[in-house]
C-alpha positions in Angstrom: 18.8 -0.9 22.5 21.4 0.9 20.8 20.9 -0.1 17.2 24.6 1.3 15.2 26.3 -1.9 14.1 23.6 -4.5 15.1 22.5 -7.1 12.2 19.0 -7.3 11.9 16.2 -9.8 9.8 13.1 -8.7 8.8 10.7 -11.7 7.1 7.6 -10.4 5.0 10.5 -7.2 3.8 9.1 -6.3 0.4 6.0 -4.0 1.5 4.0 -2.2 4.4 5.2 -3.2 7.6 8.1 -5.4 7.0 9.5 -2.3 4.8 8.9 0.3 7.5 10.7 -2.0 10.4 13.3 -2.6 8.0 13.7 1.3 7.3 13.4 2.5 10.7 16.5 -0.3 11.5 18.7 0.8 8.6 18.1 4.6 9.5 19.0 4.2 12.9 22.4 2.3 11.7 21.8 -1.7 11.5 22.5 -3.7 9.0 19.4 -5.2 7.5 18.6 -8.7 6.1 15.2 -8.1 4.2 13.4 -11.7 3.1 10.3 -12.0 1.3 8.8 -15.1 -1.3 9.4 -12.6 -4.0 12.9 -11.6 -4.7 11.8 -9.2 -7.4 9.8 -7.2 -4.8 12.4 -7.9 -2.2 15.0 -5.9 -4.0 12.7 -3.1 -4.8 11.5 -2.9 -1.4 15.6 -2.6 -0.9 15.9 -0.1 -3.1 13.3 1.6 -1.0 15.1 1.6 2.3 18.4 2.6 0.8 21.2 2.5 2.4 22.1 -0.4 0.0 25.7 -0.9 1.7 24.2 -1.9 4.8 21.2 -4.0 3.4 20.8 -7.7 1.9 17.6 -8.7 -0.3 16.8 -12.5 -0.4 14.5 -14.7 -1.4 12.8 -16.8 1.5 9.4 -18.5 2.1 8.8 -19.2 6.1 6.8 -22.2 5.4 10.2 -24.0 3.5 13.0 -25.2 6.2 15.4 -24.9 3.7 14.9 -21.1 2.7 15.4 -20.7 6.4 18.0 -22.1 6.8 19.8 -20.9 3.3 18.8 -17.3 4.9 20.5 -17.9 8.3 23.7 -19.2 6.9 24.4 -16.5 4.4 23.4 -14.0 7.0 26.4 -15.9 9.8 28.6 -15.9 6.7 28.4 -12.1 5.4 27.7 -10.9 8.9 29.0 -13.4 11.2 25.8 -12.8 13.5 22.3 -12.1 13.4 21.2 -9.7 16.7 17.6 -9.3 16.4 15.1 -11.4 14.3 11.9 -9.8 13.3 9.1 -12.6 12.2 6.5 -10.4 10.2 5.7 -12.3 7.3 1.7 -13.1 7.1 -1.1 -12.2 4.9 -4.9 -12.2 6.1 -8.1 -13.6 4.1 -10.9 -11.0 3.4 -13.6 -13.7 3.3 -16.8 -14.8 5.8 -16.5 -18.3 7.7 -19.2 -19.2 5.1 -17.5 -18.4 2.5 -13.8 -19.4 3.6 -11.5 -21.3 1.0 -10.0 -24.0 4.0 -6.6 -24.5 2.0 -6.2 -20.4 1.8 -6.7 -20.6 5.4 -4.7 -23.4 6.0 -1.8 -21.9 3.9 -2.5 -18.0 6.2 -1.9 -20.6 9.0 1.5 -21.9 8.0 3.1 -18.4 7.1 1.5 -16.4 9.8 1.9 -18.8 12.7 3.7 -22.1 12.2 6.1 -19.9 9.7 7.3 -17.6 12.9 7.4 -20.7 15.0 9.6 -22.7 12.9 11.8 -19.9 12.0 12.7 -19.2 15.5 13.2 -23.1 16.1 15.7 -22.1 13.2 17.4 -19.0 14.6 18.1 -20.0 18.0 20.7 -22.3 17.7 22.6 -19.1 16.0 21.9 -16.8 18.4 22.3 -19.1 21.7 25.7 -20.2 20.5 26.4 -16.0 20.0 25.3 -15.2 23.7 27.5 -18.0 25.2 30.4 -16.6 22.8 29.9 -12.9 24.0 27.7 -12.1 27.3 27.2 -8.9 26.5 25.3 -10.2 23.4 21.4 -9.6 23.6 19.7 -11.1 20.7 15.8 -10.7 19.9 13.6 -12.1 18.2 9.7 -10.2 17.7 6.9 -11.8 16.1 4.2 -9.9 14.5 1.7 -13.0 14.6 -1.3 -11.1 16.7 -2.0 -12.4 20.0 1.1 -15.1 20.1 4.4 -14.3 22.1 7.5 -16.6 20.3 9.0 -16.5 24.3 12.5 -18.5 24.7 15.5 -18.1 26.6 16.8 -14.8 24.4 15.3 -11.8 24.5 11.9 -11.7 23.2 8.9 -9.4 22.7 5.7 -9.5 21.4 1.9 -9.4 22.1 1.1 -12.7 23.8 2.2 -15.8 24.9 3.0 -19.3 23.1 5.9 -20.5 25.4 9.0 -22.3 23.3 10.8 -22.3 26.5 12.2 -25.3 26.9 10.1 -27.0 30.4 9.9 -30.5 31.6 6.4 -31.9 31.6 4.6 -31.0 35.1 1.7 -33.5 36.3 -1.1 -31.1 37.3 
């Protein structure tokens, strides 16, 4: 995929792999929305990257509807497009079963999983109305959620599958 002039979102921006994805797009000439729960450590993260013409810095929690959907309109309105959507936002627990803390795990849950589900619920309307206005548009969306493929009518990649195509039930 060429990468020049494409508009690309990385969630979970402000450190480690989010940064680096978001680096390696911005070097190879995209335009780079960077989000992150922290806006202080968004914009450093920014800073980072460089290329500070061609990158955005927002604040944005996966698990809230309405910082995904703030993000997605003010990346249509200062871009006019989003071509590839990048769900890496997550955090782990360092803990035994024992041991666990159930509302830290149920909180890793709702970033790390029902986070990049819901946001691509969010995204697609954006980019399906895109690929209809332009055929030669391929938008993507990657999650970084382990062993769970985000798979839907655009353009998808990842490491295994949780289908959000849309099917009709089948009677086995």
């Amino acid at each position: 995929m060429e990468l020049s002039g494409k508009i690309v979102v990385v969630t979970g921006a402000s450190m480690g792999i989010g940064e680096a994805i978001a680096k390696i797009f911005v070097d190879h000439g995209a335009s780079v929305v960077m989000l992150s729960r922290d806006a202080g450590r968004v914009e450093a993260a920014r800073g980072r990257v460089g290329h500070g013409e061609r990158t955005l810095a927002m604040a944005c929690d996966v698990r809230h509807r309405e910082d995904v959907d703030r993000a997605i309109g003010l990346t249509m309105h200062h871009f006019q497009r989003i071509d590839v959507w990048v769900n890496n936002a997550g955090h782990g627990l360092l803990d035994s079963v024992a041991q666990l803390d159930m509302s830290a795990c149920r909180e890793m849950f709702d970033t790390n999983f029902f986070g990049a589900v819901s946001v691509t619920r969010a995204v697609l309307p954006a980019m399906r109305r895109q690929r209809r206005s332009d055929p030669r548009s391929r938008p993507h969306t990657t999650s970084s959620i382990g062993r769970w493929r985000l798979r839907h009518r655009c353009r998808t990649s990842s490491r295994s599958p949780v289908d959000m195509s849309p099917r009709r039930h089948q009677e086995p």
